[in-house]
Phi, psi and omega in degrees: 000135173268172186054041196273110200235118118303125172261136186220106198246058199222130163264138175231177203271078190002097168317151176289327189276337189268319177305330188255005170262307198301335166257007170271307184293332166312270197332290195309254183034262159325320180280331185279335154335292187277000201248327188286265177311355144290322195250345178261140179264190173338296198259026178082002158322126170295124178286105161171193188240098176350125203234058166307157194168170181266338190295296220234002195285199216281340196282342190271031179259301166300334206291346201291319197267015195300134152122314181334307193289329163312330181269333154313333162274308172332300202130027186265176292207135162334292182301350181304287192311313191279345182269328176288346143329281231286302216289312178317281207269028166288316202283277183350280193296322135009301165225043150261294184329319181298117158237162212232124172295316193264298172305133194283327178282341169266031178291350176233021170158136169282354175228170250156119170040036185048042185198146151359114168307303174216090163217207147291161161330331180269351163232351171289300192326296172324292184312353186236002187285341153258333170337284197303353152283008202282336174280008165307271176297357172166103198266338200256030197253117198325301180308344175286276197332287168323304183268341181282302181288349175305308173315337190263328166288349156294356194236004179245007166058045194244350191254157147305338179253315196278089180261091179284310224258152201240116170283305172323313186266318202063045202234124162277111199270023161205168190265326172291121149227168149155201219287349153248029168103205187264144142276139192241030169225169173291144181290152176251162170303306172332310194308304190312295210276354210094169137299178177296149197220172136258148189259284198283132171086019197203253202271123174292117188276113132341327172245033143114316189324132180251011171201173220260315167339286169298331135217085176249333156318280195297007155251004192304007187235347183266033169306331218233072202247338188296156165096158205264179198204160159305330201317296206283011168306316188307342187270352164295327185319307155342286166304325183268348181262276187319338172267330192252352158264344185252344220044009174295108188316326168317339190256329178257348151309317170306300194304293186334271181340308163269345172258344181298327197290309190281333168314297149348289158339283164313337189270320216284332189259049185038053168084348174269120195265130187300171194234001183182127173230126192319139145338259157357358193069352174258157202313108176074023187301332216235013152221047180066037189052024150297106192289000190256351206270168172133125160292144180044047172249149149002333212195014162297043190289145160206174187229129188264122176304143009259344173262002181089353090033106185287175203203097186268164201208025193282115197238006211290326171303339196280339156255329172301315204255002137290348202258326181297308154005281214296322197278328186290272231308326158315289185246358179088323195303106153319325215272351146315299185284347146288314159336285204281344182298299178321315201288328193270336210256316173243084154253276157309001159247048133271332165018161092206211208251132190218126152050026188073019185234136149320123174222135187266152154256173175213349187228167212215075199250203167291321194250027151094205213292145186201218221313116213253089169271186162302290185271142198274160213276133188225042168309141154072014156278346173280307176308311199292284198336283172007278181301298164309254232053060170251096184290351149321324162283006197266338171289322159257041164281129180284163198293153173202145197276268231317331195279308166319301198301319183300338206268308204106019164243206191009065169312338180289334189308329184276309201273342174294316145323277181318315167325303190312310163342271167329287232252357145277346156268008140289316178308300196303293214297338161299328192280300212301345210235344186225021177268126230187008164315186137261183162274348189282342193240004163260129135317131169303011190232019176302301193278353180319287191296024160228026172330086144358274184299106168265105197239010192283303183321327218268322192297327205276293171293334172276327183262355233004073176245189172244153167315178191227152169291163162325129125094002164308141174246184183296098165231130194204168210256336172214154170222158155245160171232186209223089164325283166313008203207319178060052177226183182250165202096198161240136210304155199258037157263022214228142135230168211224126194206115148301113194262335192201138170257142141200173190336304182229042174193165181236115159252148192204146211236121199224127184211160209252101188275356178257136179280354187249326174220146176302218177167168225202126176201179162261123174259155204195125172263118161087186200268324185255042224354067175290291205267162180267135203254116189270311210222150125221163200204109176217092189106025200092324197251140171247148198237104200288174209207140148198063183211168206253003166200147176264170152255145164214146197263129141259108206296153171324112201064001170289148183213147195210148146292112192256133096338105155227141191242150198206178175204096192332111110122032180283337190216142180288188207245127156238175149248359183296143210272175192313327208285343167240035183271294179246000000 
């Protein structure tokens, strides 16, 4: 049906959880606000003193606004968008201008064509985590378009400098990649750590270092960088932003072509996805055909400065199972989400019995299966549950109240989360009031842990999404946008409370917190419209549906329960907002 409008004329009494997301999401607003203007100057710099690094480097510089564009799709404040531009194109020039004596790729900028010269996924990721939402908030803006594909074209063996990807092999040939190409040598801590810095007595280090000695100790192991890594699954995210902002195929033919290739991988290693694949495509090729090798691979153990503390570092979900993630929103195909369930299911069915208890590995060495807890290992089981709406997968979620609360038990949760909320964006904005650096004496990752915008709670009940990762893109089950305002989000009188998921519906529950004028909004299956809407059911009435998004009027102070029947992962992914679709 076109022009499909729901009317919800039923008044209800302001729910406690809608007063408190809607002033919650205020307060992060004013905070990012008052957080933009301590640390950013004019042209958008971060005030502190430019670094490369795994530590303190340019990406924990962007990383300070990570989540804005998320709290801005939520329905948070016009400036969220204008301070996360401003923050890009600063951040850009910032660290092209920063150049590095000692590191060799970077003397002539840490950044290159406005992106990372070289490094890993777990920090590119970082460098990209709002770049990659910008189309949340503004899908027509010339300059996005222009960088998403130069960005997805270092990696589609489309740049002349940057050749990450090897089409033959199906391989990105270093786990250090980005806008000048792979490093094809082993890495050093210098690569890792930076220059040489001074510490004591100037600058506080965030993982603990009480000199630049140490951290080069802390990278003395992260050497074994050649060769291709799950890490770099995370660079499709690239490729899904280029498709879902031009619709051209060449961008979602790649991301298939590589991740259908580690899917393969995985299948190739009995269900285990390898942590390193050779120049050559083979298995463990660049570690002595160790299929475990690898920085931050299965057998990554360090010992961390200044005590000495091991430390394990098997990080391989943080690109796998976004990129698999990227290839479901593309096709629908379980068979991502299967890749990975195997991959958690046999990890654990290694157990064994220590002292009468089950104990888990998690790690993968020379001498077999190794750091052994109590709970068995479960990265990237709230994604498969997710993806699947299988309750056999709902069984290896480690417990969490949002998923109880979707069951119909811990009735408590939304207003209890937000509470939690509240009183960690009081704490940050106390450090953010009493913070008393210079710039000469800030690291750039100073300030991460006092980020103003807190969005997991908020993502989970308003949107039924999952938190989100570093560089990652958005997955949720409805997202909305604002007819009257001709923006993304939910109009900022309205709340939203996700009551239930299931295979092929959402229930949600929307109410009009102003008793005096009515309001207008859009509901969308999923962030990019992926799934299709078949069905709603609000009042007794049912309405068929075969579109990827309604309208709906809620009269002043009215409030209603929505039934909506869909069908997941049915249409391919844009950005385009609803209102120029059709």
């Amino acid at each position: 049906m076109k022009n499909a409008t729901i009317s919800i004329d039923t008044p209800v009494s302001p729910p406690q959880w809608a007063l408190m997301q809607r002033e919650l999401i205020r307060a992060q607003s004013r905070g990012c606000e008052l957080f933009f203007n301590k640390y950013f100057d004019e042209r958008g710099y971060l005030q502190c003193t430019p670094r490369w690094g795994g530590n303190d480097g340019a990406d924990d510089a962007i990383e300070n606004l990570a989540w804005w564009p998320i709290l801005h799709t939520l329905g948070g404040s016009d400036s969220l968008a204008d301070m996360c531009k401003l923050a890009w194109e600063g951040h850009v020039k910032q660290y092209t201008e920063a150049k590095t004596t000692e590191v060799p790729f970077c003397r002539d900028g840490m950044y290159f064509k406005e992106f990372p010269v070289m490094f890993d996924w777990l920090h590119n990721g970082e460098s990209t985590t709002t770049f990659n939402l910008h189309g949340l908030f503004d899908p027509y803006e010339k300059s996005l378009e222009i960088r998403v594909r130069r960005f997805a074209g270092f990696y589609m063996d489309e740049d002349p400098i940057a050749r990450n990807y090897d089409p033959k092999h199906k391989i990105i040939r270093s786990m250090f990649n980005g806008s000048r190409g792979p490093l094809l040598r082993k890495a050093t801590a210098l690569d890792w750590a930076g220059d040489p810095i001074e510490v004591e007595g100037r600058f506080v280090a965030a993982h603990g270092e009480e000199n630049f000695e140490q951290m080069l100790e802390h990278f003395s192991e992260y050497q074994d960088v050649v060769g291709d890594h799950p890490l770099n699954l995370l660079s499709t995210t690239l490729a899904l932003n280029a498709f879902a902002l031009t619709g051209e195929a060449k961008y979602r033919d790649w991301l298939l072509e590589y991740a259908d290739a580690w899917v393969d991988r995985a299948e190739q290693n009995g269900g285990l996805i390898p942590s390193n694949i050779g120049l050559d495509g083979t298995i463990g090729g660049e570690c002595d055909g160790k299929w475990y090798g690898g920085a931050y691979g299965w057998s990554h153990s360090t010992k961390m400065p200044p005590d000495g503390k091991i430390f394990h570092r098997n990080i391989i979900f943080r690109g796998a199972v976004p990129g698999f993630g990227n290839a479901l929103l593309l096709t629908g195909d379980q068979r991502y989400v299967d890749t990975w369930r195997t991959v958690i299911d046999k990890v654990n069915e290694n157990k064994k019995q220590v002292d009468g208890k089950e104990m888990y590995p998690s790690m993968y060495g020379d001498d077999g299966w190794y750091n052994y807890t109590p709970s068995p290992w479960s990265s990237g089981a709230l994604e498969v549950y997710y993806w699947s709406m299988k309750d056999a997968d709902r069984s290896r979620v480690a417990k969490n109240d949002w998923i109880q609360f979707l069951q119909g038990e811990s009735a408590d949760y939304p207003t209890r989360s937000l509470r939690g909320d509240f009183e960690t964006l009081r704490k940050r904005m106390n450090l953010v009031h009493d913070d008393s650096m210079s710039l000469d004496t800030r690291l750039s990752d100073n300030t991460n842990a006092l980020n103003p915008a807190i969005v997991s709670n908020l993502v989970q009940q308003m949107l039924g999404g999952i938190p989100i990762m570093h560089g990652n893109s958005l997955h949720c089950r409805i997202r909305y946008f604002d007819p009257e305002r001709r923006r993304s989000g939910l109009p900022e009188r309205v709340g939203s409370l996700v009551e239930k998921l299931g295979p092929d519906s959402v229930t949600v529950q929307l109410v009009n917190l102003d008793p005096v004028s009515e309001c207008r909004l859009i509901i969308q299956g999923g962030a990019y419209a992926e799934h299709q809407f078949l069905s709603v059911s609000a009042g007794g009435e049912t309405k068929d549906l075969d579109r990827s998004w309604f309208s709906i009027r809620l009269a002043a102070g009215a409030g209603a329960k929505l039934k909506i029947g869909m069908k997941r992962y049915a249409n391919q992914p844009t950005m385009t907002y609803p209102w120029d679709r059709e």
